[in-house]
C-alpha positions as CSV (number, residue, x, y, z in Angstrom):
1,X,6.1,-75.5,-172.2
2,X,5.5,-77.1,-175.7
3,X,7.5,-73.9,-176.7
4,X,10.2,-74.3,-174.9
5,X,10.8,-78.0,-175.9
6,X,10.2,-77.1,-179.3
7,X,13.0,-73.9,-179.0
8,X,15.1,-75.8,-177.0
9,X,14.9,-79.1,-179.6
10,X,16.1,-76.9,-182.0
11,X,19.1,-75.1,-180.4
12,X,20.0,-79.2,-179.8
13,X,19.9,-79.9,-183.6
14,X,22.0,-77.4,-184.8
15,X,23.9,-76.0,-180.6
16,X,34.5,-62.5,-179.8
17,X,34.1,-58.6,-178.9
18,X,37.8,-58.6,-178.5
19,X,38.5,-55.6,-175.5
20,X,41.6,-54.8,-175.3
21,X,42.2,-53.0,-171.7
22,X,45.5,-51.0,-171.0
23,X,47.4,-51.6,-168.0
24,X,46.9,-49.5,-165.5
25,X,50.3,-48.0,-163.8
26,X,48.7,-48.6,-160.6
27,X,49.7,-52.2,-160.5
28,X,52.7,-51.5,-162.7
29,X,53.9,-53.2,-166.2
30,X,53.3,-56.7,-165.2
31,X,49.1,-56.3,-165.7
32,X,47.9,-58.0,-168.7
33,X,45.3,-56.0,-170.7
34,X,41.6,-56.9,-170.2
35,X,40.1,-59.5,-173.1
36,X,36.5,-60.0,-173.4
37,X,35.7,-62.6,-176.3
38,X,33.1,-61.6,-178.7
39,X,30.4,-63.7,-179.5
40,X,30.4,-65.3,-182.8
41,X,26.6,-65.2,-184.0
42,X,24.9,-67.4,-185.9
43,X,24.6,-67.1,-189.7
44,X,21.2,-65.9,-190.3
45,X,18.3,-64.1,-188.9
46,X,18.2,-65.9,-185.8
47,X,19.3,-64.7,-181.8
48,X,21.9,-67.7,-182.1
49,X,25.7,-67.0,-181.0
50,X,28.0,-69.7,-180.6
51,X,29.3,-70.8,-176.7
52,X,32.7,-70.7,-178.2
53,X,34.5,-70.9,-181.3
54,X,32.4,-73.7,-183.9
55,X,35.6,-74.8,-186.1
56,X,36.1,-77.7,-183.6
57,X,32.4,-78.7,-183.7
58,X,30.5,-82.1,-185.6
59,X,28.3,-80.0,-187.1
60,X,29.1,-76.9,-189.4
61,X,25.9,-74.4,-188.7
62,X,25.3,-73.0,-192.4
63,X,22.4,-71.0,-191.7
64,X,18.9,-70.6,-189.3
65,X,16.4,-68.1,-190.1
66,X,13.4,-67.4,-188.0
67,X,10.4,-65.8,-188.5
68,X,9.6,-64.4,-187.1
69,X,12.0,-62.9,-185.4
70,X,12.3,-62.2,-182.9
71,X,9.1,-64.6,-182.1
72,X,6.0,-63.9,-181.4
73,X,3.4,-65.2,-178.6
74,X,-0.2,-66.7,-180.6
75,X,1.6,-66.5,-184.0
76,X,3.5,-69.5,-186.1
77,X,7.5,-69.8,-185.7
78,X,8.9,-71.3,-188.9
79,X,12.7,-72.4,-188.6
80,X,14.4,-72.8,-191.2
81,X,18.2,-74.9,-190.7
82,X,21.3,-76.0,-193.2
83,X,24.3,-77.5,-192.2
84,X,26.6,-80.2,-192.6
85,X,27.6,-83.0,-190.1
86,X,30.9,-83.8,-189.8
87,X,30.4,-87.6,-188.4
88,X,27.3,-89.4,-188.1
89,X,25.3,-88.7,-185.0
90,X,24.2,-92.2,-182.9
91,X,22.1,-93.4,-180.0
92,X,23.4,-91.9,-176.7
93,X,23.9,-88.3,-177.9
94,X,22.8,-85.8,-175.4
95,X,22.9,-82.1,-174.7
96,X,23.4,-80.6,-171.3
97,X,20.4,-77.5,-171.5
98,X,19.7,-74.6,-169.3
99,X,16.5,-72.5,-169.8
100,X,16.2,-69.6,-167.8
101,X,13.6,-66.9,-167.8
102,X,15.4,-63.9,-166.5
103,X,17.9,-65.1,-163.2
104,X,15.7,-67.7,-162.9
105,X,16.4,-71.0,-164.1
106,X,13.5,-72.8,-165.7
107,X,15.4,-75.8,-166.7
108,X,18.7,-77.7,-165.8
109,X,19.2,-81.0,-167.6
110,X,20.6,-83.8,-169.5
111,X,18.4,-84.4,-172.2
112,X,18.9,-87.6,-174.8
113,X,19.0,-85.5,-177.9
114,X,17.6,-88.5,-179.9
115,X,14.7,-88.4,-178.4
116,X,14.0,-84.8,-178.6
117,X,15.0,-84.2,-182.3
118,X,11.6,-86.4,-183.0
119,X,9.9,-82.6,-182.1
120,X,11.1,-81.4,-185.4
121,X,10.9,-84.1,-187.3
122,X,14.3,-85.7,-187.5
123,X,15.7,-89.1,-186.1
124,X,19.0,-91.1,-185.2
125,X,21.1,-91.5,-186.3
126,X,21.4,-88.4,-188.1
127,X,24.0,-89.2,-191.0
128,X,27.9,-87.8,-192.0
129,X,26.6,-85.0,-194.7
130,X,24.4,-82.1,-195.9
131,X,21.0,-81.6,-194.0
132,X,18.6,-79.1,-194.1
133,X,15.1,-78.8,-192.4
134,X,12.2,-76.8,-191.6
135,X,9.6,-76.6,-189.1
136,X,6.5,-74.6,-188.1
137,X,5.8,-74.4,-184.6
138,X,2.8,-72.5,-183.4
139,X,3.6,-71.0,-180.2
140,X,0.9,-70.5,-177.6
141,X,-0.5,-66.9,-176.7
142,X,0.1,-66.7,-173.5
143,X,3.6,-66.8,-173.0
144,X,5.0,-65.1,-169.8
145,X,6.7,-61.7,-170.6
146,X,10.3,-61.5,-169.7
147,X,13.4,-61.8,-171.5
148,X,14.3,-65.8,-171.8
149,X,17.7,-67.4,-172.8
150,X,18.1,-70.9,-173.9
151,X,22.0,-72.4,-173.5
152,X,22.5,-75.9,-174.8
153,X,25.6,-77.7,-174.9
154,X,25.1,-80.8,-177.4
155,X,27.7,-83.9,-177.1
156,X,28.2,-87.1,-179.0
157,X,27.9,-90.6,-176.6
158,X,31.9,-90.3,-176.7
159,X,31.5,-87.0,-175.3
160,X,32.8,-84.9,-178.6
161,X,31.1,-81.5,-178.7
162,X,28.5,-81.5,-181.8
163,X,27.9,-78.1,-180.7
164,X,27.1,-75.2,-177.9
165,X,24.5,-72.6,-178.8
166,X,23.3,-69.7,-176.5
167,X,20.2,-67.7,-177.4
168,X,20.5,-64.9,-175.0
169,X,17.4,-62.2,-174.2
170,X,14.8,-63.4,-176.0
171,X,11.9,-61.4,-174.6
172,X,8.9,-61.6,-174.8
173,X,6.2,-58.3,-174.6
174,X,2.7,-58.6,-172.8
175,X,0.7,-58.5,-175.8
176,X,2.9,-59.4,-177.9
């Protein structure tokens, strides 16, 4: 599990395909078209999207890089993050994370995001400005195979979206 907080501690720090259907005449003119929003990714060589549009968010997501990516089981994960806060981040921040492996969820919680930033090195309050970090995380070799996705949904104590980050089929092979 020391992955998982480690992944998931991460997605905290940092947290549209537009479809356009045609009516069809069976239900006459009044059908609106079909939208599907696309998911707007994360700059960098990450799995990262955004939950929704980021202009809005505290914290401007400059760039994550993995590697490797995708990660491996037995093998080091070095993250690499940039980006700017937009406020400074206090006491009482939290995220609202889901972990699920497959349909199944793993994890369902409130987390205090101060205290899990500490797993990659940062504290609170994390200040107004630039900030950059990275972090090598040695993941264990036996990870269960099957796909994983992380969602994490990361608010100030006033309840103002810092961000929302999904990481979506992240799988993982037996033997790597």
């Amino acid at each position: 599990m020391k992955f998982l907080s480690t992944a998931t501690t991460f997605l905290v720090c940092f947290a549209p395909l537009t479809v356009s259907g045609r009516s069809i005449g069976l239900f006459g003119s009044s059908q609106a078209p079909i939208q599907v929003e696309e998911a707007i990714s994360v700059p960098g060589d990450n799995p990262l999207d955004f939950c929704n549009d980021p202009a809005g968010d505290l914290v401007k997501i400059e760039s994550v890089d993995l590697a490797p990516n995708p990660p491996l089981p037995g093998k080091t994960l070095t993250i690499k993050a940039t980006g700017t806060f937009r406020e400074t981040i206090e006491e009482g921040a939290y995220v609202l994370l889901q972990v699920k492996y497959g349909l199944i969820t793993l994890i369902k919680q409130q987390a205090d995001l101060c205290e899990q930033i500490v797993n990659v090195d940062l504290k609170c309050p994390l200040e107004k400005g630039e900030m950059s970090f990275t972090k090598n995380v040695d993941l264990p070799a036996h990870i269960p195979p099957g796909k994983y996705s992380v969602h994490a949904d990361v608010f100030t104590k006033d309840d103002k979206r810092i961000t929302c980050l999904d990481a979506n089929n992240i799988e993982f092979k037996i033997g790597g």
